[in-house]
C-alpha positions as CSV (number, residue, x, y, z in Angstrom):
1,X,-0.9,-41.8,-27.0
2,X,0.1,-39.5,-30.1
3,X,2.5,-41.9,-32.4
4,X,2.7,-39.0,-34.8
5,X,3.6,-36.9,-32.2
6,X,6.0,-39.2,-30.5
7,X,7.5,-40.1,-33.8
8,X,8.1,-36.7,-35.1
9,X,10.2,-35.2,-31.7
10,X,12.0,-38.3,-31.7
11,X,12.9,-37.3,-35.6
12,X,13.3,-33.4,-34.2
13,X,15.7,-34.4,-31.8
14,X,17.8,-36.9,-33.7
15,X,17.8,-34.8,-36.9
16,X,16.8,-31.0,-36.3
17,X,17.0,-30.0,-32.6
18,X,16.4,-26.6,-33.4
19,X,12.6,-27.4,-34.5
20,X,11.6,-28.5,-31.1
21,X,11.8,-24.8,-30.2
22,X,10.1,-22.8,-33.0
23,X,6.9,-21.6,-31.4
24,X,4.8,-23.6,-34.3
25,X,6.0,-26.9,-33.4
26,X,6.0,-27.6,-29.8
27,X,5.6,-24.5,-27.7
28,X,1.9,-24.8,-28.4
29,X,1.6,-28.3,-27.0
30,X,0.7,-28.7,-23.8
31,X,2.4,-30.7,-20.7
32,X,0.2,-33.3,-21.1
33,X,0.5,-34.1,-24.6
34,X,4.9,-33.9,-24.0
35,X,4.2,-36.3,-20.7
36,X,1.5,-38.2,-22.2
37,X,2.8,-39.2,-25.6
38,X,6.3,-38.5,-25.6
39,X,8.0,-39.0,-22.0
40,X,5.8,-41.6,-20.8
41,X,6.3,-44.0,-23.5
42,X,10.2,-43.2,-23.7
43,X,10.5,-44.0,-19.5
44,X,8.2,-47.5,-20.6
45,X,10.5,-49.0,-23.3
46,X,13.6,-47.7,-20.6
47,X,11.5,-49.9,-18.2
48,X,11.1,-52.9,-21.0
49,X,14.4,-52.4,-21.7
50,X,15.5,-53.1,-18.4
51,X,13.2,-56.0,-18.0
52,X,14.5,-57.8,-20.9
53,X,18.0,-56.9,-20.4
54,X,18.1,-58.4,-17.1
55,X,16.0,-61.5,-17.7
56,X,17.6,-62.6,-21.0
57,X,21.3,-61.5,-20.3
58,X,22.5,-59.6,-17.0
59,X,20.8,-62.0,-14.4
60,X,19.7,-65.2,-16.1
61,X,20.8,-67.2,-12.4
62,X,17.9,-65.2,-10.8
63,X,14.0,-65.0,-10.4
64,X,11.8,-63.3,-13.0
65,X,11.1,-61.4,-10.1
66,X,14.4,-59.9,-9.9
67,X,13.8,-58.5,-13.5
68,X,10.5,-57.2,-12.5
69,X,11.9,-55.2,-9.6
70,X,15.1,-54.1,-11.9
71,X,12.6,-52.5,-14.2
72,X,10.2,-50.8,-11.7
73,X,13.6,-49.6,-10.4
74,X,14.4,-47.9,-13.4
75,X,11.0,-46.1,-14.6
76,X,11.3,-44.9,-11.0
77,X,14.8,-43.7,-11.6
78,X,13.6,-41.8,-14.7
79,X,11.0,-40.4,-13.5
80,X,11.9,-38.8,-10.4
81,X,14.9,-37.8,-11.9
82,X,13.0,-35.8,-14.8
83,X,10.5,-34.4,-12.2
84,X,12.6,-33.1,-9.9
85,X,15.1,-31.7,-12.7
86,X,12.0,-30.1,-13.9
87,X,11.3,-28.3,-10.9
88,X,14.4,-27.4,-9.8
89,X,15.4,-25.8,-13.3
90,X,11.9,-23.8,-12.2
91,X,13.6,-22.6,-9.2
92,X,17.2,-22.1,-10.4
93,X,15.8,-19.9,-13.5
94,X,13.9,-17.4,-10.8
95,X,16.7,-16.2,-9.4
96,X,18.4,-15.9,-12.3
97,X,15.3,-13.3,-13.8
98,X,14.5,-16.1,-16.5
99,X,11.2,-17.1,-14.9
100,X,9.7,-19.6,-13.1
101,X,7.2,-21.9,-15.2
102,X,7.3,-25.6,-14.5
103,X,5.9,-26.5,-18.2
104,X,8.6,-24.8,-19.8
105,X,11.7,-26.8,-17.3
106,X,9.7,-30.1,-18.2
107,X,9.8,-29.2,-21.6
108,X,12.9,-28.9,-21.6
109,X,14.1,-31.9,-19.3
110,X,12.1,-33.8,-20.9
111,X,13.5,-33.5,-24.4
112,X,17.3,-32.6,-23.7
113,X,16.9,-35.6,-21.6
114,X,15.6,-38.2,-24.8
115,X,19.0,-38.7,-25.9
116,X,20.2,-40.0,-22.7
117,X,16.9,-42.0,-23.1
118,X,17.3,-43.8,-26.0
119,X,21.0,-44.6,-24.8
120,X,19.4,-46.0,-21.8
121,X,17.2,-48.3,-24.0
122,X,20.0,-49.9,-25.8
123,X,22.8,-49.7,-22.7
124,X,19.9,-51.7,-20.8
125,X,19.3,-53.9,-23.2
126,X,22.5,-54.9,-23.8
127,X,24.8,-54.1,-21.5
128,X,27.8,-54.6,-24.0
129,X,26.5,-51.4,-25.3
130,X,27.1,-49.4,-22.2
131,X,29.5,-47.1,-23.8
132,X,26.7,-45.7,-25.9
133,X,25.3,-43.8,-23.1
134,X,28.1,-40.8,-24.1
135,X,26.0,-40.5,-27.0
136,X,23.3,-38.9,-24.5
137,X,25.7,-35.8,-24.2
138,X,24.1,-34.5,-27.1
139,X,21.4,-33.6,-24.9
140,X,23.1,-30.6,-23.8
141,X,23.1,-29.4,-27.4
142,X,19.4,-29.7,-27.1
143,X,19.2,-28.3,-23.6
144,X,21.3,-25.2,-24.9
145,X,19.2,-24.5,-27.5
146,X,16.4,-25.1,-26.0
147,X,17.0,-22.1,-23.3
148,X,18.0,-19.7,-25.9
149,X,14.5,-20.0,-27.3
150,X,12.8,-21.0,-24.4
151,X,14.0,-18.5,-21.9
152,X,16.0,-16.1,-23.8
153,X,19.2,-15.2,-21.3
154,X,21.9,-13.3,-21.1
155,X,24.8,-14.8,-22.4
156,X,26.4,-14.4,-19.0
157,X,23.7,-16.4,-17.3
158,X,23.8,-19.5,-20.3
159,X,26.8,-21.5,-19.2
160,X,25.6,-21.5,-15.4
161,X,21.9,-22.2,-15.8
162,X,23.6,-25.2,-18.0
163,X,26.2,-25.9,-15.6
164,X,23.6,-26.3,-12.4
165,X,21.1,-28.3,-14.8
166,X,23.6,-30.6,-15.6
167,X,24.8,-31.1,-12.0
168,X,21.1,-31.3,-11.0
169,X,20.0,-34.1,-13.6
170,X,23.3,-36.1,-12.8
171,X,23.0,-36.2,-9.0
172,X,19.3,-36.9,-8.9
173,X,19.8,-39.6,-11.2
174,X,22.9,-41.5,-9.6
175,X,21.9,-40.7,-6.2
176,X,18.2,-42.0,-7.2
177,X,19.9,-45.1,-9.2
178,X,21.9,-46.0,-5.6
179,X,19.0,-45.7,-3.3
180,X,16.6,-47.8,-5.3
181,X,19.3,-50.1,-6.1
182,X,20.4,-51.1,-2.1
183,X,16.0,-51.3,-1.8
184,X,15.7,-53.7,-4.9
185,X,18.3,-55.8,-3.9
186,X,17.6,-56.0,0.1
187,X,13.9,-56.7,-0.8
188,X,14.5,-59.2,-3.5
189,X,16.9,-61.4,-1.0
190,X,15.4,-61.0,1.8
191,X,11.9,-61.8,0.6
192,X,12.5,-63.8,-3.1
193,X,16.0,-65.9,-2.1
């Protein structure tokens, strides 16, 4: 892992969006560095997050165990709903003439999605902060500029390539969230209670 890497998007994105997109910053890097040393570690402290949260606070009643599965549940969460974000925004930008390149949707998933990260992080933690997850709209700042330099479309096609990522990321993750929810909790009581 890059820590000067991870450190300075997480200082892009709080501070100067705008950077993330200049091709001297981070178009050069490759997926692997982004996945690697920035997305990975952001989906493990979401995971930690969740362990801790639900250990020291949301189920103290219950097994370690349940924490256990409550965190697998939600790297899983995050990272099939950043994958499959990613390579639908791949298919909904062909059709719309923009391209179809998978590095450039994770890219961009990836880091209009950090906000909503980080809010994750302290909203698992402790779930009194739950109301800090609006914070994560800001992502769509991010996201916005991210396909004006990324993908360079009309301003007729902005607002619906938006629109559909927005609807994408959202369904994935909720209807992601539910089904691995009902499977963590069946397989914790019927096997741990």
């Amino acid at each position: 892992m890059n820590l000067n890497f991870f450190l300075q998007g997480i200082k892009y994105i709080v501070f100067n969006p705008v950077k993330l997109w200049e091709p001297s910053e981070y178009d050069r890097k490759s997926t692997d560095l982004i996945r690697n040393s920035f997305f990975f570690p952001l989906a493990v402290m979401v995971m930690l997050s969740a362990f801790l949260g639900s250990l020291l606070f949301t189920n103290a009643a219950l097994s370690p165990v349940y924490s256990v599965l409550i965190s697998i549940k939600c790297l899983l969460v995050i990272l099939i709903t950043i994958y499959a974000t990613s390579y639908i925004l791949g298919e909904i930008t062909y059709p719309l003439d923009l391209g179809k390149d998978f590095n450039i949707s994770f890219r961009m998933v990836v880091f209009s999605a950090t906000p909503f990260m980080i809010c994750q992080i302290l909203s698992l933690l402790f779930e009194s902060l739950l109301f800090v997850n609006i914070i994560g709209l800001y992502g769509l700042y991010i996201f916005w500029v991210g396909a004006e330099r990324m993908l360079n479309p009309p301003q007729y096609k902005k607002t619906p390539l938006l629109t559909s990522t927005v609807i994408t990321f959202a369904g994935i993750y909720i209807l992601t969230n539910l089904i691995l929810g009902m499977v963590t909790d069946r397989f914790y009581f019927a096997i741990f209670s």
